[in-house]
C-alpha positions in Angstrom: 0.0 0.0 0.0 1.4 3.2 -1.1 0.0 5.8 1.2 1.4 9.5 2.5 1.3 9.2 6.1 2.1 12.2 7.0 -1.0 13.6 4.7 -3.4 10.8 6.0 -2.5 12.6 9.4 -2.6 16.1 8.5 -5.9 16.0 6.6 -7.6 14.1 9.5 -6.6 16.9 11.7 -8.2 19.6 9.8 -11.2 17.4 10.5 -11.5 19.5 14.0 -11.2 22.5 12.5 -14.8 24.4 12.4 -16.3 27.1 11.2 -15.5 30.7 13.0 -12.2 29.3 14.9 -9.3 31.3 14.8 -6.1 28.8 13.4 -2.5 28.5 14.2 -0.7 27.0 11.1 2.5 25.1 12.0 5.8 24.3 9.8 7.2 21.8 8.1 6.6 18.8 5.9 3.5 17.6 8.2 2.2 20.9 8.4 2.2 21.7 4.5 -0.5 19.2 4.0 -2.5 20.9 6.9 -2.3 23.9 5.8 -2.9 22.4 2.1 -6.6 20.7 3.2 -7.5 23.5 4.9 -7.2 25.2 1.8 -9.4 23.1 0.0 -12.2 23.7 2.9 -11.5 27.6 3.1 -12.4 27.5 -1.0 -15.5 25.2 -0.1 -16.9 28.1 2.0 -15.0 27.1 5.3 -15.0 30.7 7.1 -11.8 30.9 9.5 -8.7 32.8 10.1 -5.2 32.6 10.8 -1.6 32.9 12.1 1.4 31.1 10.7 4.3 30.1 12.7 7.3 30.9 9.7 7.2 33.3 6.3 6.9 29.7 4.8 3.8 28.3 6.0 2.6 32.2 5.5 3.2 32.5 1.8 2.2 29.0 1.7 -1.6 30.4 3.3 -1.8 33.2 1.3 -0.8 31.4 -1.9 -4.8 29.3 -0.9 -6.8 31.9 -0.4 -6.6 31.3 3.8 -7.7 34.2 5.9 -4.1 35.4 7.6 -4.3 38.4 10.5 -2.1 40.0 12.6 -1.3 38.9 16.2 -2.3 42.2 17.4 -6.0 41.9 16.2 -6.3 38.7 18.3 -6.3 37.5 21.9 -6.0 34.1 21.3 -6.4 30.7 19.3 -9.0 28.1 18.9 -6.3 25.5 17.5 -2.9 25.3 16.0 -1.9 22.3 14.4 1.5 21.9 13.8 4.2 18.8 13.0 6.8 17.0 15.4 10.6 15.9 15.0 9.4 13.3 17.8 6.7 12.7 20.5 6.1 10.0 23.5 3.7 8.6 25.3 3.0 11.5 27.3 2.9 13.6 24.4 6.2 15.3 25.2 7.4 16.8 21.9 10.7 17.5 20.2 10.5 20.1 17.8 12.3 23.0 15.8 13.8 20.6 12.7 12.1 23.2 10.3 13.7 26.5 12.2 10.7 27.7 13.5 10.7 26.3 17.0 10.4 29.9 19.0 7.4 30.9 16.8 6.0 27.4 16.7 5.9 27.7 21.0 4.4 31.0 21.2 1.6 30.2 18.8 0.7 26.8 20.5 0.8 28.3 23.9 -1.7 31.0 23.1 -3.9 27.7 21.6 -6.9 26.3 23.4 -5.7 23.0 22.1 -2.5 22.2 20.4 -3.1 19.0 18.1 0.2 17.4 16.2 0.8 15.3 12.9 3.4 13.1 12.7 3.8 9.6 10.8 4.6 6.9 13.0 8.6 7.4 12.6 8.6 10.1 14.7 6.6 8.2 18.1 9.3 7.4 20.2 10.2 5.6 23.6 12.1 8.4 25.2 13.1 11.1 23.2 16.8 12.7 22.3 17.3 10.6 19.0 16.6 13.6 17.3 18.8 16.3 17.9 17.3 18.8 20.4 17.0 22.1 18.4 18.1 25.2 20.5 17.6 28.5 19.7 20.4 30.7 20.6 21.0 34.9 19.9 24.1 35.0 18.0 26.5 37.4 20.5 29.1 34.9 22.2 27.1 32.1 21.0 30.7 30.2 21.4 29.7 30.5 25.3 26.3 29.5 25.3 27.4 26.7 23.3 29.7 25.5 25.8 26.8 26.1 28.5 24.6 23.8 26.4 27.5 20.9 25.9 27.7 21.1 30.0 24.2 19.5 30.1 25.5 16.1 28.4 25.4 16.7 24.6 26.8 17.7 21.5 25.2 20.9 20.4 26.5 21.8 16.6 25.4 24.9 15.0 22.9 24.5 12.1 24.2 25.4 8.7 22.7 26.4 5.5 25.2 25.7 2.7 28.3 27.4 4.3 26.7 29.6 6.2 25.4 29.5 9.3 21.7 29.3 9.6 19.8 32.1 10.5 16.3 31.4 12.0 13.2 34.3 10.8 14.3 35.9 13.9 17.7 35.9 13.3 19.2 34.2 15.8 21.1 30.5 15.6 20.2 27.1 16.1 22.3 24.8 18.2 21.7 21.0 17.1 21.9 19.4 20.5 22.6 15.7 20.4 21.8 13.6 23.8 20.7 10.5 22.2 18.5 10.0 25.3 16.4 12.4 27.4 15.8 10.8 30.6 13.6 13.7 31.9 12.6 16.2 29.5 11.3 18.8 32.1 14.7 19.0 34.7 16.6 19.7 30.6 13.9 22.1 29.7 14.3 24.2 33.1 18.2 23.6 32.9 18.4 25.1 29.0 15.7 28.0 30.2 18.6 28.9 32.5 21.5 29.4 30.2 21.7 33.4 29.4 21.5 33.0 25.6 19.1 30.3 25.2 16.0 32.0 23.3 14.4 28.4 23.1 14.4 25.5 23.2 12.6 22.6 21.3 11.0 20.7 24.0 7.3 21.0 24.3 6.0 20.1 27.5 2.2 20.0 28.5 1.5 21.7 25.5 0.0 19.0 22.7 -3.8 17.9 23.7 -3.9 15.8 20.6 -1.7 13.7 18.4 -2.5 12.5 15.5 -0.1 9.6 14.1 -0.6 8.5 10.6 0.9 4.6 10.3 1.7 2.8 7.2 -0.6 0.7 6.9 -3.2 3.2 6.1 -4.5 3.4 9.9 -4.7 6.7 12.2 -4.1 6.4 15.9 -5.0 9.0 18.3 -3.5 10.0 21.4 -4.9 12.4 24.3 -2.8 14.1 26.7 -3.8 13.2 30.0 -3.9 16.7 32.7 -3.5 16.3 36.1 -7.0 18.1 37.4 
């Protein structure tokens, strides 16, 4: 069976999406088809609007005809739906393998519900396979660099071509390798505490819903479960 997973995912989350809500659109490969169904439902009378997280998924929105406003007009969001570089159990995410990690965390936080799309490569045991994307401002980034390497990794600057990459803020992005996160909330606090860290790519009690698209064709859904 030849099936997109990722799509399969990403169009059965637009399925929540209703009439009137106010939309966060996420980045990256997950998020294009998203953002790409809820095209197709905007032209078939659909009446929303929306934020993107990156000048991608942006021109991507206005390129479909999809409603986009200004943060400034708006208190908050009915839903953002947004990809994952990898996700547990508990719905702890690693994210920020498209750049956009800062923007990504302010949108979903302002979100009554956060729902992610991911194929099933990217559900994992424990996370830190993926390299923990950090964002960092680029004065003495050699320092908060070594700060980062302190907490057990090997944080490498992201590059485009030859250059180093430069997020839509402008800042850098430290590729953090731990292999194994053995408690993702003690490493978010730890990062939060390093004077140069913008962000970081952990998402923490933030997804409600994911979404998983598998390749056999099936959909499984996971729920966060909140203390009450």
């Amino acid at each position: 069976m030849n099936v997109n997973v990722k799509q399969l995912a990403a169009e059965k989350a637009v399925e929540y999406v209703l009439d009137g809500m106010k939309v966060g659109l996420g980045t990256g490969s997950t998020a294009y088809w998203a953002i790409r169904k809820l095209g197709e439902r905007v032209r078939e009378g659909l009446k929303i609007t929306a934020v993107a997280t990156s000048r991608a998924s942006e021109e991507q929105a206005r390129e479909l005809g999809i409603p986009l406003v200004a943060f400034g007009d708006i208190d908050h969001l009915d839903l953002t739906i947004d990809g994952a570089d990898e996700l547990d159990k508990e719905l702890q995410l690693i994210k920020g393998g498209g750049g956009a990690l800062l923007r990504e965390k302010i949108v979903a936080s302002n979100s009554s519900r956060m729902i992610v799309v991911a194929d099933e490569s990217k559900a994992v045991g424990t996370l830190g396979k993926f390299p923990l994307p950090v964002e960092i401002v680029p004065f003495a980034w050699e320092w908060t660099v070594a700060e980062i390497a302190k907490l057990g990794c090997k944080p490498e600057l992201r590059r485009n071509g030859e250059e180093l990459y430069k997020t839509d803020n402008g800042n850098y992005i430290a590729d953090s390798h731990f292999e194994a996160i053995e408690s993702a909330p003690k490493l978010a606090l730890d990062l939060q505490s390093i004077p140069g860290v913008v962000e970081h790519g952990l998402f923490i009690g933030i997804a409600d819903i994911a979404i998983i698209g598998k390749n056999d064709g099936s959909i499984e859904t996971i729920e966060a479960k909140r203390e009450i």
